[in-house]
MIVEXTI-667087 format. One record per residue: residue number from 1; residue in one letter; x, y, z of N, C-alpha, C, CB in turn. Coordinates in pm, whole numbers, plus 32768, in hexadecimal, padded with zeros to 4 digits. Glycine has a CB too. Layout:
MIVEXTI-667087
rec resi=NUM; resn=A; n.x=X; n.y=Y; n.z=Z; ca.x=X; ca.y=Y; ca.z=Z; c.x=X; c.y=Y; c.z=Z; cb.x=X; cb.y=Y; cb.z=Z .
...
end
This chain:
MIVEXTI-667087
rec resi=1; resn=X; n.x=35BB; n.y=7DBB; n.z=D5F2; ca.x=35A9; ca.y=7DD4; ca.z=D680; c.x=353C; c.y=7E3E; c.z=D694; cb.x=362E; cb.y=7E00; cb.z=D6C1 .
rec resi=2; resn=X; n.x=3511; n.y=7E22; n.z=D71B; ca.x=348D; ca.y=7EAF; ca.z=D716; c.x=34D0; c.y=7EFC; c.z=D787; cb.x=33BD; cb.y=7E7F; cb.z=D749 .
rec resi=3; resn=X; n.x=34A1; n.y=7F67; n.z=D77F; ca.x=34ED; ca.y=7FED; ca.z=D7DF; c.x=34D9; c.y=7F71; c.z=D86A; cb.x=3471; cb.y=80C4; cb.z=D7F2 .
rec resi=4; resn=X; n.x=3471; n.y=7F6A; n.z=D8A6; ca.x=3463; ca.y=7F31; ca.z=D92F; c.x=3515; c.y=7EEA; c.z=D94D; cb.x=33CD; cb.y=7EA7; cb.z=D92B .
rec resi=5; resn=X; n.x=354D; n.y=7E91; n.z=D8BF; ca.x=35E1; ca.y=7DF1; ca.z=D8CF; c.x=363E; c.y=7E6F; c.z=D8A8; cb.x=35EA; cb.y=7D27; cb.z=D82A .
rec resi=6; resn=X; n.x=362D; n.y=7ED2; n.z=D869; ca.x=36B1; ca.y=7F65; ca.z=D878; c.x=3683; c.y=7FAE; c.z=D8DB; cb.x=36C7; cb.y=7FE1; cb.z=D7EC .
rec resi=7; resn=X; n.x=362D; n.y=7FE3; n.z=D922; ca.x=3669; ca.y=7FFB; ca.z=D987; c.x=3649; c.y=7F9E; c.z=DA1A; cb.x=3652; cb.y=8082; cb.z=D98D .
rec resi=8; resn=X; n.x=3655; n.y=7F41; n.z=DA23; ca.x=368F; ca.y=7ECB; ca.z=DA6E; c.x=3727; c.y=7EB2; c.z=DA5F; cb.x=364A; cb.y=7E4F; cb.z=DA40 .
rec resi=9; resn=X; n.x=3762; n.y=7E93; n.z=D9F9; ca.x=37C2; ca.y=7EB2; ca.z=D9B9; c.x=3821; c.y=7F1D; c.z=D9E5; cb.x=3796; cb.y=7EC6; cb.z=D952 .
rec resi=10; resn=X; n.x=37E1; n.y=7FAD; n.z=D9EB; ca.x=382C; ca.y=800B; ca.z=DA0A; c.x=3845; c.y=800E; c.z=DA85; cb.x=3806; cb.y=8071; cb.z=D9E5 .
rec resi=11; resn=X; n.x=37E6; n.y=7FE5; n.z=DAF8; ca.x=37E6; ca.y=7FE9; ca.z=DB59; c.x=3831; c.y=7F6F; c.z=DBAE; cb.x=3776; cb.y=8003; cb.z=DB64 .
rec resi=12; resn=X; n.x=3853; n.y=7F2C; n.z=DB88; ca.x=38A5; ca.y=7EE1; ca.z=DB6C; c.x=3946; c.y=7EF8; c.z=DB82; cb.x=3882; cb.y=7ECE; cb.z=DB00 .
rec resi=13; resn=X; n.x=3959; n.y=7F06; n.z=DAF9; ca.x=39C6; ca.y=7F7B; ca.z=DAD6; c.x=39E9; c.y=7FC7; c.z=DB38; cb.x=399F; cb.y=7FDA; cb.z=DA76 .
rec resi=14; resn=X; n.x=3985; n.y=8019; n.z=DB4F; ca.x=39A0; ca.y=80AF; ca.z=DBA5; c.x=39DC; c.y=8075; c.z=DC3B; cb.x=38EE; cb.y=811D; cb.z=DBC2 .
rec resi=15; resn=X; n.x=399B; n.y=7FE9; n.z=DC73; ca.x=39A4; ca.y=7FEB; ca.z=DCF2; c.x=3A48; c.y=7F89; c.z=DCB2; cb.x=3908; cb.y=7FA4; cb.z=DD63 .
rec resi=16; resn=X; n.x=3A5F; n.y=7F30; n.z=DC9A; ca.x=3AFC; ca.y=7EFA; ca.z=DC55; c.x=3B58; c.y=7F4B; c.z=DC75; cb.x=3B0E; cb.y=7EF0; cb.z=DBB6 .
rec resi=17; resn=X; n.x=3B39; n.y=7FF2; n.z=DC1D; ca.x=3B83; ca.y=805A; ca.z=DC08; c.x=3BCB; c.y=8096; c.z=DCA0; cb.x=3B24; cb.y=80BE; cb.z=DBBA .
rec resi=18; resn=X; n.x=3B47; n.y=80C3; n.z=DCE2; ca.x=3B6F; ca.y=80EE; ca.z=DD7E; c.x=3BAE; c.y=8094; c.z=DDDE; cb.x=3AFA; cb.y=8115; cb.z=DDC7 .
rec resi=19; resn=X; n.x=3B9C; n.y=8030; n.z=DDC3; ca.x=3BD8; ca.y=7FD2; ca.z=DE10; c.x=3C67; c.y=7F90; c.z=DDF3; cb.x=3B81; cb.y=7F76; cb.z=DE14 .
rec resi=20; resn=X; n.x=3C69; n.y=7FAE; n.z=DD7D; ca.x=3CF3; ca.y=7FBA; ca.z=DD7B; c.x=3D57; c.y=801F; c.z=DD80; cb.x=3D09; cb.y=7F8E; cb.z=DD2E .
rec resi=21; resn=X; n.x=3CFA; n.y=809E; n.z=DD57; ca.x=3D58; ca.y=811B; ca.z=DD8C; c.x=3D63; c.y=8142; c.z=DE34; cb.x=3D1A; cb.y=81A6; cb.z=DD41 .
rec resi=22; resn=X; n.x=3D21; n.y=80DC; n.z=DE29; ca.x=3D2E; ca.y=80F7; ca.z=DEFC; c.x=3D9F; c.y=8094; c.z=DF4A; cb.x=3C72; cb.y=80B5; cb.z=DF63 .
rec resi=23; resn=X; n.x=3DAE; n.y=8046; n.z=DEE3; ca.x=3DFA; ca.y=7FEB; ca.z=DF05; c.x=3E76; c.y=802C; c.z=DF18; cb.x=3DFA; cb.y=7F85; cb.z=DEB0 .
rec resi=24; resn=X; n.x=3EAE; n.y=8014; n.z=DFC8; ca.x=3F29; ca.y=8076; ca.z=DFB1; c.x=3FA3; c.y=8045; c.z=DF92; cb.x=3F46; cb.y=80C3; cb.z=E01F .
rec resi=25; resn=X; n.x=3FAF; n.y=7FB7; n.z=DF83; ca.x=403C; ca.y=7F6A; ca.z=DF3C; c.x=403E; c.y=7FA4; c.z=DED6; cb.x=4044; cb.y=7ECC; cb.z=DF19 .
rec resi=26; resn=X; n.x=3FE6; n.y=7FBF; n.z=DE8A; ca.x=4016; ca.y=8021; ca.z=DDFD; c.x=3FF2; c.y=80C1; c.z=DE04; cb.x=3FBD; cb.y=7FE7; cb.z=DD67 .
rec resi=27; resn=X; n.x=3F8A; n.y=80DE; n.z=DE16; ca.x=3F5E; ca.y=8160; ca.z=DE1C; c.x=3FC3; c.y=81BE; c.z=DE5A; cb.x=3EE5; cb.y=8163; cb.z=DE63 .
rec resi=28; resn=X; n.x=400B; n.y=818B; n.z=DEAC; ca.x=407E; ca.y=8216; ca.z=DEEC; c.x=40EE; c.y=8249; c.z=DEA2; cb.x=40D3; cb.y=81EE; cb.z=DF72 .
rec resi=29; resn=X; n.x=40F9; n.y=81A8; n.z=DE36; ca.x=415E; ca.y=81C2; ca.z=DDEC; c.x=4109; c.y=824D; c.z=DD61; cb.x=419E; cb.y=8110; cb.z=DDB0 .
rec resi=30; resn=X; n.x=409A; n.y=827C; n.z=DD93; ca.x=4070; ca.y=82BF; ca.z=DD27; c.x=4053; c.y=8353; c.z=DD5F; cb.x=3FF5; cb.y=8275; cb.z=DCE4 .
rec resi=31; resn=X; n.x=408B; n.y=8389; n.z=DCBC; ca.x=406E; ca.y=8419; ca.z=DCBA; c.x=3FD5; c.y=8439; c.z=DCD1; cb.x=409D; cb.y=8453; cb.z=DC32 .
rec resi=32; resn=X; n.x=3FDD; n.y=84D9; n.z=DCEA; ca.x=3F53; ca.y=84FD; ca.z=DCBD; c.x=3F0A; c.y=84F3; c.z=DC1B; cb.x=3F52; cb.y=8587; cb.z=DCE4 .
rec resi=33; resn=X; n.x=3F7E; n.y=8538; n.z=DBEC; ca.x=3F96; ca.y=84E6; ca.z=DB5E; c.x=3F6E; c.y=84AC; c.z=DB1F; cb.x=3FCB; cb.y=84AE; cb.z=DB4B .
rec resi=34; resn=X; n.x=3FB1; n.y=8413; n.z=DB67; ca.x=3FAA; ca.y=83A3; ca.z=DB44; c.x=3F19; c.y=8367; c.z=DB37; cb.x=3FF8; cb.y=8366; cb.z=DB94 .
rec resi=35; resn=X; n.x=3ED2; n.y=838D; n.z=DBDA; ca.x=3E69; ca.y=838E; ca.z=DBDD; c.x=3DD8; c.y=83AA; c.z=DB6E; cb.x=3E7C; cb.y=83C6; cb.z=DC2A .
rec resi=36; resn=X; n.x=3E11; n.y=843C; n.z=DB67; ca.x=3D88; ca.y=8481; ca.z=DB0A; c.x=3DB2; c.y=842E; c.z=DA51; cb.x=3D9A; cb.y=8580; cb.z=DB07 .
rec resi=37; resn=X; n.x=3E44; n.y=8423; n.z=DA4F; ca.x=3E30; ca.y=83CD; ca.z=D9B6; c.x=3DE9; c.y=834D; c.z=D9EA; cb.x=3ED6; cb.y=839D; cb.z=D957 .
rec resi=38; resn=X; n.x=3E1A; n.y=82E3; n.z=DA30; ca.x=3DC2; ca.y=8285; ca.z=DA2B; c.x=3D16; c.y=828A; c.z=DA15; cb.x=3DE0; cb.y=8255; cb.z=DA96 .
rec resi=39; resn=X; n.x=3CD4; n.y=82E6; n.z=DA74; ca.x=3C5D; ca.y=82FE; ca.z=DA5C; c.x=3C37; c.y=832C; c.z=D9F1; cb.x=3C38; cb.y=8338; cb.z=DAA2 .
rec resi=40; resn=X; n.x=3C97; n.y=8398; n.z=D9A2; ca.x=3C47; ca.y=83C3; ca.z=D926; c.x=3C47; c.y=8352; c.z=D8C5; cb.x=3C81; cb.y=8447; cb.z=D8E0 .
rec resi=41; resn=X; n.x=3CB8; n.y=82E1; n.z=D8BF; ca.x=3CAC; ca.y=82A3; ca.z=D86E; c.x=3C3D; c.y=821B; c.z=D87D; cb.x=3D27; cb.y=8293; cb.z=D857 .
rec resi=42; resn=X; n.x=3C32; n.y=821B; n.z=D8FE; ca.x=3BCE; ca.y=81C4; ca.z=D929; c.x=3B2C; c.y=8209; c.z=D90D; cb.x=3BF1; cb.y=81A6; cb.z=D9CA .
rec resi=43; resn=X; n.x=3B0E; n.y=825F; n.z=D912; ca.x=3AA7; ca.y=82CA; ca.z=D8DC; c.x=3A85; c.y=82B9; c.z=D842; cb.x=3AE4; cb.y=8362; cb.z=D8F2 .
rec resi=44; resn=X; n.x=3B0E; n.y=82BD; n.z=D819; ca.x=3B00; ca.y=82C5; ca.z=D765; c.x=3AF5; c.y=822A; c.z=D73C; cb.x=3BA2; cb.y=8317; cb.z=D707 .
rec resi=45; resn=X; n.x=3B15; n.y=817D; n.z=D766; ca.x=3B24; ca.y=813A; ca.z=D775; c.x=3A5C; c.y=8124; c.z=D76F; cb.x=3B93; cb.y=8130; cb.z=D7D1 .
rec resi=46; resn=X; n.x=3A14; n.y=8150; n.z=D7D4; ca.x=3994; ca.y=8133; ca.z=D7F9; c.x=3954; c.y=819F; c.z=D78C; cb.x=3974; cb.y=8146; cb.z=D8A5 .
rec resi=47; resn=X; n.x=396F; n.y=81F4; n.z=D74C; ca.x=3934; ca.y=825F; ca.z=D720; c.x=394C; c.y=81EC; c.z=D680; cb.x=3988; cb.y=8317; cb.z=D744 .
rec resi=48; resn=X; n.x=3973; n.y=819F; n.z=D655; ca.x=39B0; ca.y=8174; ca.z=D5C2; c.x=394E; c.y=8117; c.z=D601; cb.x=3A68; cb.y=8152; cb.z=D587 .
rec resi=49; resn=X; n.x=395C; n.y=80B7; n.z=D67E; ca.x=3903; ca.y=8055; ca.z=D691; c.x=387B; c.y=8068; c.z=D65B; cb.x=38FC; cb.y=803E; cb.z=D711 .
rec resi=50; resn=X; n.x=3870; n.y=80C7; n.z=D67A; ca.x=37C8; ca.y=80DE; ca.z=D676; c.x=3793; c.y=80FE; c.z=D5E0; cb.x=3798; cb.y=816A; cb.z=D6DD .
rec resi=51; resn=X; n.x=37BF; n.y=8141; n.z=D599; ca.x=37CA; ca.y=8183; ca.z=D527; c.x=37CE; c.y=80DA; c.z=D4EC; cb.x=3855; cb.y=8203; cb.z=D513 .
rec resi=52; resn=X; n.x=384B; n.y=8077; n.z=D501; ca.x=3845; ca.y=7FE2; ca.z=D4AF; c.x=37A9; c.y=7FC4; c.z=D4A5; cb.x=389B; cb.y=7F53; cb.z=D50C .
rec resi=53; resn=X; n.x=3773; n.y=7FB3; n.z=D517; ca.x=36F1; ca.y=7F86; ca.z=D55B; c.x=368F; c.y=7FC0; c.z=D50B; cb.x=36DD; cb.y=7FAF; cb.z=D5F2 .
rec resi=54; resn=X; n.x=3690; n.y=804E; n.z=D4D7; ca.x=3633; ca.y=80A3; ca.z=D496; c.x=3604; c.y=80EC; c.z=D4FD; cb.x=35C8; cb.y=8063; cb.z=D44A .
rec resi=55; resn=X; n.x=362D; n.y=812C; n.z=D57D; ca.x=35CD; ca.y=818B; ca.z=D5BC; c.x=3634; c.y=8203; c.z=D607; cb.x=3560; cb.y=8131; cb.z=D632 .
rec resi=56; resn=X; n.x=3618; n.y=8264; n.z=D60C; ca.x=3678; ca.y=82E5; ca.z=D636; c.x=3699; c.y=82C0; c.z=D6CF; cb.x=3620; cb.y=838F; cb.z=D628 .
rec resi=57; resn=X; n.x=36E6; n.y=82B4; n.z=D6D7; ca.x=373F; ca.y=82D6; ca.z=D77D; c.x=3701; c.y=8332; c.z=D7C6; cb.x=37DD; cb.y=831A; cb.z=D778 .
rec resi=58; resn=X; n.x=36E2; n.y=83E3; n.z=D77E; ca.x=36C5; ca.y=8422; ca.z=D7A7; c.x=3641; c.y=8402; c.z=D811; cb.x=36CE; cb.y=8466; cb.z=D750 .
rec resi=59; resn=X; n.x=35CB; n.y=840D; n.z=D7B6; ca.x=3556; ca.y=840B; ca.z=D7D0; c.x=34EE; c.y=837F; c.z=D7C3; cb.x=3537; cb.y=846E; cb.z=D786 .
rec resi=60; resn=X; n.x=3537; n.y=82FB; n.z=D78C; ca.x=3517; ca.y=8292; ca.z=D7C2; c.x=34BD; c.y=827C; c.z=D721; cb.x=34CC; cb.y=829C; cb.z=D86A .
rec resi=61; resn=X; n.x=3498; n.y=82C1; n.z=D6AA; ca.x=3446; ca.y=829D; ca.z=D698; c.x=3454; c.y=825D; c.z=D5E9; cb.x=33F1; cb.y=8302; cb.z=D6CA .
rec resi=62; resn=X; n.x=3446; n.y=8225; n.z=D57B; ca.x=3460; ca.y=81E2; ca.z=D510; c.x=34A3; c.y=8240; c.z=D4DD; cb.x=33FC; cb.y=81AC; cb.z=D4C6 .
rec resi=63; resn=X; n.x=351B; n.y=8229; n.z=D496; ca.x=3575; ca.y=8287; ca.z=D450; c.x=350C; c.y=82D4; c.z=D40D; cb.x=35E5; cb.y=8244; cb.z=D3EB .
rec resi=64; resn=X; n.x=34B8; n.y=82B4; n.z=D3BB; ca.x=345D; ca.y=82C6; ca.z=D33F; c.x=3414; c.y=831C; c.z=D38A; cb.x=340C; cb.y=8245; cb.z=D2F6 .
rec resi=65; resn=X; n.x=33E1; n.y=8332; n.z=D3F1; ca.x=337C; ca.y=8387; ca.z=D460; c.x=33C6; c.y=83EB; c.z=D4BA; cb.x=332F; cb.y=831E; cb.z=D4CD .
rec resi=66; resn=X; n.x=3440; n.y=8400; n.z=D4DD; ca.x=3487; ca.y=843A; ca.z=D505; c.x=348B; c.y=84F0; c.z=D4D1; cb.x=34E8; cb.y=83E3; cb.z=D4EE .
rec resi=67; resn=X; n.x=348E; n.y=8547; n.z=D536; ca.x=34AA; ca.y=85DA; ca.z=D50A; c.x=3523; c.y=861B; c.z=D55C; cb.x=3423; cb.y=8635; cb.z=D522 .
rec resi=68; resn=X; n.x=355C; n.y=85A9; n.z=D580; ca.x=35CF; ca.y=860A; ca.z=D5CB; c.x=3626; c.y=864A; c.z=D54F; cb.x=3645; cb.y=85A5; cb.z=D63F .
rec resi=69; resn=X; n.x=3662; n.y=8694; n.z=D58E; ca.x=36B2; ca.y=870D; ca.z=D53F; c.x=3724; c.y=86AF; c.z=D53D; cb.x=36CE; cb.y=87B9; cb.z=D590 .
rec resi=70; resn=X; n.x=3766; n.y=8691; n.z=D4AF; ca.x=37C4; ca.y=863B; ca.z=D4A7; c.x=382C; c.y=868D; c.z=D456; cb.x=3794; cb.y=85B7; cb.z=D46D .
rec resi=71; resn=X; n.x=38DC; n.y=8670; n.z=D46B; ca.x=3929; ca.y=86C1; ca.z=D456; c.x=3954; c.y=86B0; c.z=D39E; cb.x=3996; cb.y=86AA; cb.z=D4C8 .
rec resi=72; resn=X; n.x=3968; n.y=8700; n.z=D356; ca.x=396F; ca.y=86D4; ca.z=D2C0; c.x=3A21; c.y=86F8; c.z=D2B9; cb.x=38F2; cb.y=8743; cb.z=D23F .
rec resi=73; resn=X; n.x=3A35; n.y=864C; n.z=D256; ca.x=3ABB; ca.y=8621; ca.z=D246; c.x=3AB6; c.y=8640; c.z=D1E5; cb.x=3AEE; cb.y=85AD; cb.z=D25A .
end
């Protein structure tokens, strides 16, 4: 995939995401909580996406070309 079909993709995603947390047949039944886990896991979900793809989430650009400050496991 080239960044342009990930983030199409994300954007995508992102609008899916809000629209269903707006949705209030379910959304009322939700915490604040509830809320911020869904998103982080939806965050980390697109953040693995991209990384599959070969290019940082962060800054958009080839894993291999990338300088973001990354956390050591």
């Amino acid at each position: 995939m080239t960044i342009f079909h990930l983030r199409r993709a994300y954007h995508d995603s992102l609008s899916n995401m809000r629209g269903w947390l707006l949705d209030t047949s379910l959304s009322d039944r939700l915490t604040v909580l509830d809320r911020l886990s869904i998103i982080d896991a939806w965050q980390q979900e697109m953040m693995e996406f991209f990384t599959k793809n070969g290019y940082c989430f962060a800054c958009n650009r080839r894993v291999n070309r990338c300088t973001c400050p990354h956390e050591q496991n």
